[in-house]
C-alpha positions in Angstrom: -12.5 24.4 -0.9 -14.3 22.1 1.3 -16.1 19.2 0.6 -19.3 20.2 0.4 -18.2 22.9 -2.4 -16.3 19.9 -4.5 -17.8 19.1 -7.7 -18.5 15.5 -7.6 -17.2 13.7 -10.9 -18.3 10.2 -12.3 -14.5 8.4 -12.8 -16.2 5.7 -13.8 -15.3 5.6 -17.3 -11.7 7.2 -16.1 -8.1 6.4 -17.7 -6.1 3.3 -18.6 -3.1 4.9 -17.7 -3.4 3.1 -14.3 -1.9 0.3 -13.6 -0.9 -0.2 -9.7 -4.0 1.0 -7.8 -3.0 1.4 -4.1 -5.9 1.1 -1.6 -6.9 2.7 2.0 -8.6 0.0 4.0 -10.7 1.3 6.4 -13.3 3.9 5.4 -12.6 2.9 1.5 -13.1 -1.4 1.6 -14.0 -1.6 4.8 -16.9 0.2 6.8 -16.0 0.0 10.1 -17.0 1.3 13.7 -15.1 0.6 16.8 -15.6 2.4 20.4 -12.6 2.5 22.2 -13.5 4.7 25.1 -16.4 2.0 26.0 -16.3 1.5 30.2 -17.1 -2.0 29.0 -14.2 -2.8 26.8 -11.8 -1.5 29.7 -13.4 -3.2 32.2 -13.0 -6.6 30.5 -9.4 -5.6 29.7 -8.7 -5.2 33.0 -10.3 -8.8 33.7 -8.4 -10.4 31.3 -5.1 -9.0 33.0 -6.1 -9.9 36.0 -6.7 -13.4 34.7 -2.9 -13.1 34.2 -2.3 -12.2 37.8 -2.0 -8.7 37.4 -4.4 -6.9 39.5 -4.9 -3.3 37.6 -8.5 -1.2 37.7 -10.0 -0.2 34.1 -9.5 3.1 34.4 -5.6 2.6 35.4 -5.3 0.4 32.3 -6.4 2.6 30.2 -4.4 5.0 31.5 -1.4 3.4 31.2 -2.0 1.9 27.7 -2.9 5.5 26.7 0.8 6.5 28.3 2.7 4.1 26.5 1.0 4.6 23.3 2.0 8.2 23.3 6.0 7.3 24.6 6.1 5.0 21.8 4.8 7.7 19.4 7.4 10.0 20.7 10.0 7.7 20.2 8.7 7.4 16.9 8.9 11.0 16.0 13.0 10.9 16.1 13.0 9.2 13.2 9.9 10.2 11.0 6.9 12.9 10.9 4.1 10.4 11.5 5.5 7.3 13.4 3.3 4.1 14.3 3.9 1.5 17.0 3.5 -2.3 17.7 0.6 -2.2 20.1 2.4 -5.7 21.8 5.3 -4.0 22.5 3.0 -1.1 24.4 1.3 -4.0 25.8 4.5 -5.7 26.8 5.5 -2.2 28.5 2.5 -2.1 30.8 2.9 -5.9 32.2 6.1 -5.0 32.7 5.1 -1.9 34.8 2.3 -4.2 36.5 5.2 -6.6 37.4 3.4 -9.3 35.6 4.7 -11.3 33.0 3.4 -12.6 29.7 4.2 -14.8 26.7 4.4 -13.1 22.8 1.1 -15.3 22.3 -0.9 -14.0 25.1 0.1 -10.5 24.1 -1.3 -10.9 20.8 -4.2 -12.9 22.2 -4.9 -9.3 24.2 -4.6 -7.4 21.2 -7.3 -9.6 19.4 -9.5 -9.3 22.1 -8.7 -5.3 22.4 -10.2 -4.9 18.8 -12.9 -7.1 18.8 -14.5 -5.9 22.1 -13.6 -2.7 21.0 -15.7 -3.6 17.6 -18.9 -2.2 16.7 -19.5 -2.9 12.7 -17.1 -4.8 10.2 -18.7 -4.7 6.6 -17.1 -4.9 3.1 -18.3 -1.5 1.4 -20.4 -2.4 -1.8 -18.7 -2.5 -4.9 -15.6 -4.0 -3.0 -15.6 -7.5 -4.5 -16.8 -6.0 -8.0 -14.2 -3.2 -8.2 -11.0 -5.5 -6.9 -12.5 -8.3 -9.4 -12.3 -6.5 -12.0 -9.3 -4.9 -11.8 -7.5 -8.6 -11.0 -9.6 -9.4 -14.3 -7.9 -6.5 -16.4 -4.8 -7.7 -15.4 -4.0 -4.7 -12.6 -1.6 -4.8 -9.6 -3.7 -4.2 -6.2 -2.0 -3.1 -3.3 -3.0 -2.0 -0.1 -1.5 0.7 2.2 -3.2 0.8 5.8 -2.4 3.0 8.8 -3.2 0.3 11.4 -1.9 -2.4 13.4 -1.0 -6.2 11.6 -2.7 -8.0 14.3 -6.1 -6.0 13.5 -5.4 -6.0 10.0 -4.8 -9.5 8.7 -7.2 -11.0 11.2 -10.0 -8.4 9.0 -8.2 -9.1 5.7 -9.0 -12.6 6.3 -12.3 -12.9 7.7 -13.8 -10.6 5.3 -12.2 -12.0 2.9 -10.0 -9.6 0.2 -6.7 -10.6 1.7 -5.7 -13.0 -1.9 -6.6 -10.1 -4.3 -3.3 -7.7 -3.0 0.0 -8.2 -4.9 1.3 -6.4 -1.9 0.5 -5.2 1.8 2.0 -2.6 3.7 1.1 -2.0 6.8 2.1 1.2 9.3 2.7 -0.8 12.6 5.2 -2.8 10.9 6.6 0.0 8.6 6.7 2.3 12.4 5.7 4.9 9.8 2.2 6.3 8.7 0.6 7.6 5.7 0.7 10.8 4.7 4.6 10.1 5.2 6.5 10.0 2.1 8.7 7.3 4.0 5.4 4.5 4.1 4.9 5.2 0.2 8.8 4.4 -0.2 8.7 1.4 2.3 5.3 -0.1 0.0 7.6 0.6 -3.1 10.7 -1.1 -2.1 9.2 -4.1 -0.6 6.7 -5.0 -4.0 8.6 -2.8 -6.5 5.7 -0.7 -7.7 6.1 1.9 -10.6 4.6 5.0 -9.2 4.2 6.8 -12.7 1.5 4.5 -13.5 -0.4 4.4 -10.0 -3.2 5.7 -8.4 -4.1 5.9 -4.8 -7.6 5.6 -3.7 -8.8 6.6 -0.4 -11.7 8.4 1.8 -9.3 10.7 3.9 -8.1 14.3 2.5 -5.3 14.5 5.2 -3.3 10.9 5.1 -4.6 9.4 2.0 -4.8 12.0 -0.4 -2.0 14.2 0.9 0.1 11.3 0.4 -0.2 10.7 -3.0 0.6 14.7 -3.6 3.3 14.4 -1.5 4.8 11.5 -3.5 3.6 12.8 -6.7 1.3 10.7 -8.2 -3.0 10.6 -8.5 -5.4 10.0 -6.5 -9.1 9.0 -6.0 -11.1 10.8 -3.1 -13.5 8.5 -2.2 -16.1 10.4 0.3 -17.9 8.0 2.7 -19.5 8.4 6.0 -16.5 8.2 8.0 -14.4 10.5 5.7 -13.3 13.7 7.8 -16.2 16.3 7.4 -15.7 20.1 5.9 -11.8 19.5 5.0 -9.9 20.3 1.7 -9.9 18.1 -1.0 -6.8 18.4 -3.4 -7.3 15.3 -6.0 -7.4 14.2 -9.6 -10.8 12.4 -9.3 -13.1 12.9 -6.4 -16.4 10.2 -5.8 -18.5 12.4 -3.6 -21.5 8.9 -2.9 -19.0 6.7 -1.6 -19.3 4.4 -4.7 -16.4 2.8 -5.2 -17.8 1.2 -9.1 -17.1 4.8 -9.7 -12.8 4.8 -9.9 -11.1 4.9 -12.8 -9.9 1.9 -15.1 -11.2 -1.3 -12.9 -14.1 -2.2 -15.9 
């Protein structure tokens, strides 16, 4: 079945059973666009090394961040199916194959600017504030489970600011493990003790989002926006096919 075959159904007046909902970020909260094969954002990478005294081209950087990335990935994969990695320890890889050096703080000031030069659009969805309102007013647990980096992600948390209505963040890059792993759902669990049985993830992406909660076993909520993955199987209890997030289950 693909999505444009799905039959769309209104969850809004959906179950009480709920009572952990587990959240995607990006592409369900968050609309967001980056470009990260821009010429520009490489070329002021590359400047801001060389402010650094590291003398690389943009291309070359991007090469070699693109290198490191995928060693750190592979590294990853000996101990999981879909690792993550620490993009200031790849960063820390490359000055050190530069022969530069660099202090934890300007490695995280690099991966600040990486994202917001990288940045094109940064917008709560509507229904956002509504949806985790009201479910903070019904007296639900809200947690969030993000494939992403921390640096990126509680910077964004912040300044759009949702980052007080989760009982409980998870996030890959600190986990080293992704979503649809089995191992990131255990990881979330352990760290905020969350009761599966009665939880629901919500999410726009059939592959890592929805895949997840079958492969743990418990319900989720398809939410279909404009950056979901186009023409892929959807297997889910409730499926939003408008990207209207006043449309999930139990929040009102």
């Amino acid at each position: 079945m693909h999505i444009n075959a799905i039959v769309c159904i209104n969850a809004g007046g959906g179950s009480n059973l709920y009572q952990s909902y587990i959240f995607d970020l990006y592409g369900t909260l968050v609309d967001i666009k980056t470009d990260e094969e821009s010429p520009q954002l490489w070329k002021s990478m590359a400047l801001y090394f060389r402010y650094n005294g590291m003398t690389v081209s943009k291309k070359a950087l991007q090469a070699l961040i693109l290198s490191e990335v995928e060693q750190h990935m592979a590294e990853g994969r000996k101990f999981c199916e879909f690792p993550d990695f620490v993009m200031e320890d790849v960063l820390a890889d490359v000055v050190r194959k530069l022969k530069g050096n660099a202090t934890e703080a300007w490695l995280q000031e690099a991966v600040r600017w990486f994202r917001i030069l990288s940045m094109r659009k940064l917008a709560l969805y509507d229904g956002t504030i509504d949806v985790l309102t009201g479910l903070k007013n019904k007296g639900k647990s809200i947690y969030l489970l993000s494939n992403g980096q921390k640096t990126f992600i509680e910077m964004e948390l912040n300044s759009l600011g949702i980052y007080d209505y989760f009982d409980g963040i998870a996030i890959s890059s600190v986990a080293r493990v992704s979503k649809p792993d089995p191992l990131f759902y255990s990881y979330l669990c352990e760290r905020h003790h969350i009761d599966l049985s009665t939880a629901l993830m919500i999410g726009n992406d059939p592959r890592t989002d929805m895949e997840g909660a079958r492969l743990v076993g418990i319900d989720g909520c398809y939410l279909h926006t404009e950056t979901s993955p186009a023409n892929m199987a959807v297997e889910s209890k409730w499926r939003i096919c408008d990207g209207d997030l006043r449309k999930i289950p139990g929040w009102r």
